[in-house]
C-alpha positions in Angstrom: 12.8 -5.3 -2.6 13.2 -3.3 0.7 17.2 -2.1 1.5 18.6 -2.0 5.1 15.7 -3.3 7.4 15.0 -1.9 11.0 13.6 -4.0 13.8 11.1 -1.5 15.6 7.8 -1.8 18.1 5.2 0.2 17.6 4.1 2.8 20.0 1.5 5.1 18.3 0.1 6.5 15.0 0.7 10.4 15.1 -1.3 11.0 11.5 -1.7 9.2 8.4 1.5 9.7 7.3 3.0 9.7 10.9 4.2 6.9 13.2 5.9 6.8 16.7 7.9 3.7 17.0 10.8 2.6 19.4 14.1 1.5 17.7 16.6 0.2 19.9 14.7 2.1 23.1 14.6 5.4 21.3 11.5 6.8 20.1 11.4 7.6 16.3 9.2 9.2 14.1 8.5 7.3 10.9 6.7 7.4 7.9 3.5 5.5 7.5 3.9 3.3 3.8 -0.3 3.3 4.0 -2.9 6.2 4.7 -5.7 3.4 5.1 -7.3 3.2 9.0 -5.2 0.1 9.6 -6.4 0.3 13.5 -6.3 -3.6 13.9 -2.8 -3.5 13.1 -1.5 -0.4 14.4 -1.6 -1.3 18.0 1.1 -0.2 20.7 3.7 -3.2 21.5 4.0 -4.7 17.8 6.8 -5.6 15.9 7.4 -4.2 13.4 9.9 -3.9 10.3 11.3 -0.4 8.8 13.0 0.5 5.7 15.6 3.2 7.1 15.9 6.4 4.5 19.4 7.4 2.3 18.0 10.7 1.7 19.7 12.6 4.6 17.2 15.9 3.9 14.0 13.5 4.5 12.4 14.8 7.6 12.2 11.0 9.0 14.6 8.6 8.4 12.1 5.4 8.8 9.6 4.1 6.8 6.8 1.4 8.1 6.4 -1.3 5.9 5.6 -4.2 7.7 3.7 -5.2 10.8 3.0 -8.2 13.1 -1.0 -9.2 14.0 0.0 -12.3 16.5 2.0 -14.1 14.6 1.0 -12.8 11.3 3.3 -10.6 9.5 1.2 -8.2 7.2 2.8 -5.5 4.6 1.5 -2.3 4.9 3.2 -0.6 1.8 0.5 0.6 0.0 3.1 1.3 -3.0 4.2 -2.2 -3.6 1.2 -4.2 -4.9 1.4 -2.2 -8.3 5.7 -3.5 -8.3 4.6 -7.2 -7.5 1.9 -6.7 -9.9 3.9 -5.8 -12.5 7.0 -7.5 -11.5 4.8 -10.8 -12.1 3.5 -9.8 -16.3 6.9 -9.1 -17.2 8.2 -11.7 -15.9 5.4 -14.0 -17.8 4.3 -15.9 -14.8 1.1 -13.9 -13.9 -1.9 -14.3 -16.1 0.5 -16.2 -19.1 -3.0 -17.0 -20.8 -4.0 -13.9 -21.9 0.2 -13.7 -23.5 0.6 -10.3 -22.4 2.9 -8.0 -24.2 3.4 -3.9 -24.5 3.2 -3.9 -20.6 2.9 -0.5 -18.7 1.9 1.0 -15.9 -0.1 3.7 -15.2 -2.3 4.0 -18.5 -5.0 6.3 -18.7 -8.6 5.8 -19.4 -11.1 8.2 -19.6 -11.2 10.1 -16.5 -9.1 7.2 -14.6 -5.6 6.0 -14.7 -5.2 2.5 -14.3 -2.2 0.8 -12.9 -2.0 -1.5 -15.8 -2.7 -1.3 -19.1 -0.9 -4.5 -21.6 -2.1 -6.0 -25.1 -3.3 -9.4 -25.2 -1.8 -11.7 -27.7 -3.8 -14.6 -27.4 -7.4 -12.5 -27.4 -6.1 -9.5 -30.1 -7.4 -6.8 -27.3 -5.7 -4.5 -24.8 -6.7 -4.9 -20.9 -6.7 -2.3 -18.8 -6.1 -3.6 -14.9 -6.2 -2.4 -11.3 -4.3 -3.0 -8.5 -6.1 -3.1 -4.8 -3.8 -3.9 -1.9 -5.1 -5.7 1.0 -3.8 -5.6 4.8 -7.4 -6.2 6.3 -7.5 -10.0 7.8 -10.5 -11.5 9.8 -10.6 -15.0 11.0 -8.3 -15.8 7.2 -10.8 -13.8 4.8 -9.4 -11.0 3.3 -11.2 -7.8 3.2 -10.9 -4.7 1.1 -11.4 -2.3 1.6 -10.6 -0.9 5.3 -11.8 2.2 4.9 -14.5 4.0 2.3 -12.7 4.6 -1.2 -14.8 6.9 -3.7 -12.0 5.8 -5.9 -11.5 2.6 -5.3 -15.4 2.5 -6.5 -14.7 5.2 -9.4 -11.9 2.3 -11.0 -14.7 -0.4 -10.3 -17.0 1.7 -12.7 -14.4 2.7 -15.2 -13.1 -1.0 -15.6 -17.1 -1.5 -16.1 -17.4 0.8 -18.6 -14.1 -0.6 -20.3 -15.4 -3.7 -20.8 -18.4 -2.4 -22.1 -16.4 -0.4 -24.9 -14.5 -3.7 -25.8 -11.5 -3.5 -23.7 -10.5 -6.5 -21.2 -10.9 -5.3 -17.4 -9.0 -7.0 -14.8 -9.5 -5.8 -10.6 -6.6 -7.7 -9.4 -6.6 -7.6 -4.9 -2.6 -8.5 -3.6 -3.5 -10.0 -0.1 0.0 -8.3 1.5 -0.2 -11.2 4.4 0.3 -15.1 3.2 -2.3 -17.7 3.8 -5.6 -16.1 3.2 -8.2 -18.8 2.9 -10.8 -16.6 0.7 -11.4 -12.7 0.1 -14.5 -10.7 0.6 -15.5 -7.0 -0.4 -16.0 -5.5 2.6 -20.2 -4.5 2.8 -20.0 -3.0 6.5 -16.8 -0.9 5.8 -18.0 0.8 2.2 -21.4 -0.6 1.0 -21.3 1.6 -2.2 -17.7 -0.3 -2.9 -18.9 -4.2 -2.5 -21.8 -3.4 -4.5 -20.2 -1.7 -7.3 -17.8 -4.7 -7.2 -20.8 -7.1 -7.7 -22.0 -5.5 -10.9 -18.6 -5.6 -12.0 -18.7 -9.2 -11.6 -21.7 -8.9 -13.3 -20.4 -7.3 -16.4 -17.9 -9.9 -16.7 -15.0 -7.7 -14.8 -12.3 -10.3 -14.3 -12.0 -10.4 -10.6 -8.8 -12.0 -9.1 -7.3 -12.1 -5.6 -3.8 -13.7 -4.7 -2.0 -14.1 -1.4 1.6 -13.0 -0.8 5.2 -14.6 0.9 6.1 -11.3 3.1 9.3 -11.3 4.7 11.2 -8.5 6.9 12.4 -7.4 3.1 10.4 -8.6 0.5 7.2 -9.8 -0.9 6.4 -11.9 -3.4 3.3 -13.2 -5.4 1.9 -16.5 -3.6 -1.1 -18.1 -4.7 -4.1 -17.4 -6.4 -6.8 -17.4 -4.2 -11.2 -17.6 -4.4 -13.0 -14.6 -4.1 -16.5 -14.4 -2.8 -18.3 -11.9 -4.3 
């Protein structure tokens, strides 16, 4: 997944897309993977993991894409989920009832673009399916999201009104940590968000949430795991 990995420790967040971290006692600049809050992992003295850059015109030659909480390590890459994601239908081990086939990603939809859109064999109908990644952790529940989303809320009520129109509609949540117990909308974070989710659920959205096996240079798709809605 990830090519030549950096040991680092995290000093400070500059920006959102801007990171100071130590490597080897010197202070870098790196790119942040993830322009979510992420402030209960982004704390001075973590380790952390980098991907180091082969583009020598890049203004920084790191990239953030992992970080310790204890002795939890949690990818931040809020590029990957969509790869796993994908990774997983092609390879016919993710969601192998519905028989998915014509797999792509990024398929429009009205006014949204959906990060994957594949034909169901078995059910003679084409799904249309998001991808939420998920670094918030509290106590083993899974939150999303970690900051307000207008739209992460504006794919909640397009998926709605796919399935309304006759289309399957998937919200799928990557936890990017292994070992979640259960996931939870997070209500205090973005109210508007958990309760657009809940009609979803309503409407017969499929929601789905599975864990991850994250390493200094990979991730992979763990287990499927319950949502509480």
């Amino acid at each position: 997944m990830y090519n030549e990995i950096i040991e680092g420790i995290f000093i400070k967040r500059i920006n959102r897309f801007i990171a100071e971290v130590s490597i080897n006692g010197i202070i870098e600049k790196v790119h942040v993977k993830n322009t979510g809050r992420c402030r209960e992992l982004f704390i001075e003295g973590r380790k952390c993991y980098l991907e180091k850059s082969n583009n020598p015109n890049r203004k920084t030659k790191y990239s953030l894409i992992s970080i310790y909480k204890e002795n939890l390590l949690i990818n931040i890459d809020s590029q990957v989920p969509n790869k796993v994601i994908l990774d997983s239908l092609k390879s016919e081990n993710l969601l192998s009832n519905l028989e998915p086939s014509q797999i792509k990603g990024e398929i429009q939809y009205k006014n949204s673009r959906f990060d994957v859109g594949f034909f169901s064999n078995k059910e003679n109908k084409y799904y249309y399916l998001e991808v939420k990644g998920v670094t918030l952790e509290n106590n083993g529940i899974a939150m999303f999201p970690d900051a307000p989303t207008s739209r992460g809320s504006k794919h909640v009520l397009e998926l709605i009104d796919a399935k309304k129109n006759g289309f399957g509609a998937i919200i799928l949540f990557l936890v990017q940590f292994k070992n979640a117990k259960t996931f939870k909308p997070n209500n205090i974070t973005d109210a508007e968000f958990s309760k657009n989710l809940t009609n979803a659920n309503i409407n017969n959205v499929e929601i789905l949430c599975f864990d991850s096996i994250v390493t200094r240079d990979n991730i992979l798709l763990n287990n499927k795991i319950p949502v509480e809605i």
